[in-house]
Backbone as JSON, one array per atom type, in Angstrom:
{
  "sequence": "XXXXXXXXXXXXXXXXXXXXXXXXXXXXXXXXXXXXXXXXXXXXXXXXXXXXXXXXXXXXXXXXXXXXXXXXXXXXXXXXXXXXXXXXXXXXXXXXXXXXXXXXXXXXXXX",
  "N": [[-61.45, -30.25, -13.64], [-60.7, -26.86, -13.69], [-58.69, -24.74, -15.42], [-57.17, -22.65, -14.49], [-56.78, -23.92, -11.7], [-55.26, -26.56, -12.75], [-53.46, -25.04, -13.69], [-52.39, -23.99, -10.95], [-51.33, -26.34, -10.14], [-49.71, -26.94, -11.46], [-47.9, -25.38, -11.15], [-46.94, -25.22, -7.93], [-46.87, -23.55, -4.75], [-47.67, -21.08, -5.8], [-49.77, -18.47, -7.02], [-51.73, -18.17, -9.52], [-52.4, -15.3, -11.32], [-53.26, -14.31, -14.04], [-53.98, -15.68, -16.9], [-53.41, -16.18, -20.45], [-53.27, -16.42, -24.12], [-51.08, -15.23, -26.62], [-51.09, -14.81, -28.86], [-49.28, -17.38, -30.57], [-48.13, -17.98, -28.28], [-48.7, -19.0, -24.64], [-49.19, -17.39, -22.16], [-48.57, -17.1, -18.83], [-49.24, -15.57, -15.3], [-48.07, -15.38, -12.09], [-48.04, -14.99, -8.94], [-46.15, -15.4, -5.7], [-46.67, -17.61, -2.96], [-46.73, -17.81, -0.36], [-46.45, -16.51, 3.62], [-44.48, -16.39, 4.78], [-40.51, -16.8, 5.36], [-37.14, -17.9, 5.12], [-34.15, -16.93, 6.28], [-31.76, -17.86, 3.93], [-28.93, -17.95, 4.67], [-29.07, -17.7, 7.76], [-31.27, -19.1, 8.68], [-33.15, -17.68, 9.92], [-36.82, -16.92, 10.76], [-38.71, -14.26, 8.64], [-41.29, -12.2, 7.69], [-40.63, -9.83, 6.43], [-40.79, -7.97, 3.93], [-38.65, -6.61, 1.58], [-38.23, -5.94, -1.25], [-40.16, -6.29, -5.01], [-39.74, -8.12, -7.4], [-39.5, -9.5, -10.92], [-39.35, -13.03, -12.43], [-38.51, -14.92, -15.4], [-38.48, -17.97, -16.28], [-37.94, -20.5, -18.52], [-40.05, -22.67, -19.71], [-42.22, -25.93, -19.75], [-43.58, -26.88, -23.1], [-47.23, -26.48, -22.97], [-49.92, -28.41, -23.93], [-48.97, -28.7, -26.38], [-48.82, -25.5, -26.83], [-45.81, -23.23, -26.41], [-44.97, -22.15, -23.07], [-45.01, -19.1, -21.74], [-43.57, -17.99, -18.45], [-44.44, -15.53, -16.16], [-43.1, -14.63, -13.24], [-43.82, -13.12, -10.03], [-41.38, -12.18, -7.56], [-40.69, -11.83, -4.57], [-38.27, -10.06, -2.96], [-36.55, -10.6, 0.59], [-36.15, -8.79, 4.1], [-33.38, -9.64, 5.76], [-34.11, -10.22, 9.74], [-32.6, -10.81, 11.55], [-29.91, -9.18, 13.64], [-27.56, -10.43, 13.48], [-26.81, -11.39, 11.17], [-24.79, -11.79, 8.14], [-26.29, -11.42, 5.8], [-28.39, -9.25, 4.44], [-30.95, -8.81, 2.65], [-32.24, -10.75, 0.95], [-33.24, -13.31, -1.75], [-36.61, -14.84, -2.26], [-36.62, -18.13, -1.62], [-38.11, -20.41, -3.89], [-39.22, -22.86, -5.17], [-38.88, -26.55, -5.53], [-38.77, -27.64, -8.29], [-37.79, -24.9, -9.52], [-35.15, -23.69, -8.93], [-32.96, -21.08, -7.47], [-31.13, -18.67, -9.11], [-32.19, -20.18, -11.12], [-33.09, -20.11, -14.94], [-34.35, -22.17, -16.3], [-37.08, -23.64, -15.51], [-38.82, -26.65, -15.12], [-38.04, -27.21, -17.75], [-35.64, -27.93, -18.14], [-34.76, -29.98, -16.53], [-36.56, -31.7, -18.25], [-34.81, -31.98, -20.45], [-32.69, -34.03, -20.29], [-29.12, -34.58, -21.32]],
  "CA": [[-60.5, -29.29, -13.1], [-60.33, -25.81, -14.4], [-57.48, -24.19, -16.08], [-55.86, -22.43, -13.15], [-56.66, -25.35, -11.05], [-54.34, -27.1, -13.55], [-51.53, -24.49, -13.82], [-51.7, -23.82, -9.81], [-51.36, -27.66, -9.66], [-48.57, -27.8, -12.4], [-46.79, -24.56, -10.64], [-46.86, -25.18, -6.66], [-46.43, -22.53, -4.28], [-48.13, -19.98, -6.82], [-50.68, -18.39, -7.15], [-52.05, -17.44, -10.88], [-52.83, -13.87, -11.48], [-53.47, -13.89, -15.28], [-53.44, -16.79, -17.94], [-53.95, -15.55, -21.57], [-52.82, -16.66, -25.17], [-50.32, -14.17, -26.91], [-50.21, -15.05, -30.5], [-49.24, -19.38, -30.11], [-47.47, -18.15, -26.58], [-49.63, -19.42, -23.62], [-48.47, -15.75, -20.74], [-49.37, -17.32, -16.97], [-48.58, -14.33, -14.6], [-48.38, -15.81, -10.79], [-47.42, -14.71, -7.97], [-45.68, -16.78, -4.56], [-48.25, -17.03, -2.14], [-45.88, -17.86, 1.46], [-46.44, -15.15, 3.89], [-42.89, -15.49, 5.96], [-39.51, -17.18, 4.55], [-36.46, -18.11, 6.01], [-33.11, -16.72, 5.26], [-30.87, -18.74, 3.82], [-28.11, -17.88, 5.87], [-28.86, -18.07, 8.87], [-32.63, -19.75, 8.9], [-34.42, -16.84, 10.6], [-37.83, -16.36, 9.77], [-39.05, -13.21, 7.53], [-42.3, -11.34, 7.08], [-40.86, -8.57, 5.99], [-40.81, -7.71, 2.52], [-37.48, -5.45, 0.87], [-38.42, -5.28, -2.76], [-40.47, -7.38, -5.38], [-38.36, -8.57, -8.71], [-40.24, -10.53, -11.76], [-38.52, -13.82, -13.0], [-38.87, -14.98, -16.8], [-38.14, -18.95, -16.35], [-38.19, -21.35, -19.43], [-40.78, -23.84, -19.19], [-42.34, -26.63, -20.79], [-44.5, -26.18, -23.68], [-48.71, -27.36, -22.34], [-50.38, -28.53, -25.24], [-48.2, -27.81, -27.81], [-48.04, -24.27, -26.59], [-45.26, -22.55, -25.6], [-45.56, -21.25, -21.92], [-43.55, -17.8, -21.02], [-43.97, -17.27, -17.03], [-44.15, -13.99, -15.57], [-43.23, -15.21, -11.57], [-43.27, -12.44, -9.02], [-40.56, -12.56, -6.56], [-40.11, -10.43, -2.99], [-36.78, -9.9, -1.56], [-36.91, -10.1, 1.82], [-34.83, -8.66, 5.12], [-32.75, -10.94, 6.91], [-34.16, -9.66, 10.95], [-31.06, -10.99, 12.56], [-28.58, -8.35, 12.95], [-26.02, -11.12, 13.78], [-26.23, -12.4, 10.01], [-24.3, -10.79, 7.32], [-27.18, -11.26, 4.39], [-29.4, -8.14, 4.64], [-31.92, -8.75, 1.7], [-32.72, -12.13, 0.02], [-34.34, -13.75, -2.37], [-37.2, -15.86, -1.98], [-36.98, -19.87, -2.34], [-39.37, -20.43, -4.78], [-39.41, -24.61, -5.12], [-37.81, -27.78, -6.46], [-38.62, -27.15, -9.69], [-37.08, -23.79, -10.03], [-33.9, -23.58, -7.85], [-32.24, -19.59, -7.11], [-31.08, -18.22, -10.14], [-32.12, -20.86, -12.49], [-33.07, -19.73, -16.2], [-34.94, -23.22, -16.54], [-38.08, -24.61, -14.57], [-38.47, -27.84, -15.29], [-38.09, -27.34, -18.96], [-33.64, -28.25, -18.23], [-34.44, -31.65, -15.94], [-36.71, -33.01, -18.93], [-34.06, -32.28, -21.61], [-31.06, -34.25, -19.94], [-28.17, -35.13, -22.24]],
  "C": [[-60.4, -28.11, -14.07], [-58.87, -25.83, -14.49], [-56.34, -23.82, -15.0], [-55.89, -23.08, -12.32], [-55.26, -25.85, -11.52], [-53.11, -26.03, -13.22], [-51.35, -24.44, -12.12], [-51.21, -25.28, -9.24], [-49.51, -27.63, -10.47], [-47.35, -26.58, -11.75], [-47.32, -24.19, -8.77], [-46.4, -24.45, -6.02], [-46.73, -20.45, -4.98], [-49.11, -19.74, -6.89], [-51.16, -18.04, -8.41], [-52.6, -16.87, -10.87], [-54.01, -13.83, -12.68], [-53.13, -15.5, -16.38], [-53.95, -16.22, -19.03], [-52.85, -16.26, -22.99], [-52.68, -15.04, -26.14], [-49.97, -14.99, -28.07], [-50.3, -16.91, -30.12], [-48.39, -19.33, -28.64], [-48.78, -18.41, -25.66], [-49.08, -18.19, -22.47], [-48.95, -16.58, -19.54], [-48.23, -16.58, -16.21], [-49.42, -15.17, -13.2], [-47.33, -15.07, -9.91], [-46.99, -15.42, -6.94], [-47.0, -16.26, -3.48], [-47.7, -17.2, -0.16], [-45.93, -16.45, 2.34], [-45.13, -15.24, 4.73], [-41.9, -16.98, 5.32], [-38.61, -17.17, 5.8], [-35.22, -17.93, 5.03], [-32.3, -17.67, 5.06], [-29.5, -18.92, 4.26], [-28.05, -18.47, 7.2], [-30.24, -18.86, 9.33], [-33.47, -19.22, 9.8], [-35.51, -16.34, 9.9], [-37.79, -14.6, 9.55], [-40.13, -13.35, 7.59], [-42.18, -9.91, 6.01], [-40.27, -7.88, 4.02], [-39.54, -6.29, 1.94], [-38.38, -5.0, -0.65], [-39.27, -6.47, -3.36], [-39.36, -7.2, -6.92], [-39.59, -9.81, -9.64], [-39.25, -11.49, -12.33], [-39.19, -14.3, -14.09], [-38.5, -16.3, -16.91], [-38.92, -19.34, -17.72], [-39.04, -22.48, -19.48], [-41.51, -24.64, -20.13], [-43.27, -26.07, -21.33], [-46.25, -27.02, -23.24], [-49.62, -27.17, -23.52], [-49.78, -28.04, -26.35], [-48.26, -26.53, -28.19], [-47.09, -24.06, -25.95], [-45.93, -21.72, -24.34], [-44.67, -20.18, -21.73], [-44.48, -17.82, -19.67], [-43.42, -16.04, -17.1], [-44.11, -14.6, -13.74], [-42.97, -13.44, -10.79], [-42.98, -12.55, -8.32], [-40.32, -11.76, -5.81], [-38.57, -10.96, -3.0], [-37.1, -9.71, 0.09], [-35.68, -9.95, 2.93], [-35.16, -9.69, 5.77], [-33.31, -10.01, 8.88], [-33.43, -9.89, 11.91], [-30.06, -10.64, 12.05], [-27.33, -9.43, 13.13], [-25.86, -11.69, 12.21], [-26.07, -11.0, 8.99], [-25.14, -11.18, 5.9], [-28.28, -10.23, 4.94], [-30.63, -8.65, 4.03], [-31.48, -10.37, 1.3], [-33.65, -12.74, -0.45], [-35.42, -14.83, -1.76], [-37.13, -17.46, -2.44], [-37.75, -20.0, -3.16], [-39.78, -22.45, -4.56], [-38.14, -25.09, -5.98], [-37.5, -27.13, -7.66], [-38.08, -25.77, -10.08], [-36.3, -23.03, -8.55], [-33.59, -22.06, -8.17], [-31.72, -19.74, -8.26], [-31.17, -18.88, -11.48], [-32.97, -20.34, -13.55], [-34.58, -20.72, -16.58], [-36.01, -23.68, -15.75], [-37.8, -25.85, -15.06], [-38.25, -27.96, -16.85], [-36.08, -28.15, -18.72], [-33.79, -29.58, -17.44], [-35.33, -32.51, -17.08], [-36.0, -32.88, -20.16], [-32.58, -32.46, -21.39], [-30.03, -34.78, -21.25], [-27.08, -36.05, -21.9]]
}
């Protein structure tokens, strides 16, 4: 298995852009790869794309490197005028719930 094999395996729903070593940081720059979403409101699908937004999640370290992600994230319009969310983010997955900080780096350091 290649490399981005591996990371698109270890980050689902992604696609990897860029993987590169930054000093002892490991950088993997991915993007989401879903072409239509569903708002979370009201559960009407989405194609249509508002804005994109980069997220900076915490994640574990792979091989005793540190990983920094670079995730790119759309906003997308809600197309039912009956719901009061215009724009919203995209789901991303399990492992990294709406505004969490943490990928899975916060479920394997429970206390």
């Amino acid at each position: 298995m290649n490399s981005k094999a591996l990371m698109a395996a270890l980050f689902p729903g992604f696609h990897i852009d860029e993987m590169v070593m930054l000093g002892q940081n490991l950088l993997v720059k991915a993007h989401t790869t879903s072409q239509i979403t569903t708002c979370p409101n009201c559960q009407h699908p989405s194609e249509r794309v508002h804005s994109y937004y980069t997220r900076h999640p915490l994640d574990l370290p792979l091989a005793h490197f540190p990983v920094k992600l670079q995730l790119q994230v759309r906003r997308f319009r809600c197309l039912n005028d009956q719901c009061v969310k215009k724009t919203y983010a995209e789901r991303i997955s399990d492992w990294l719930p709406a505004y969490a900080l943490w990928g899975r780096y916060k479920s394997s350091n429970s206390f």
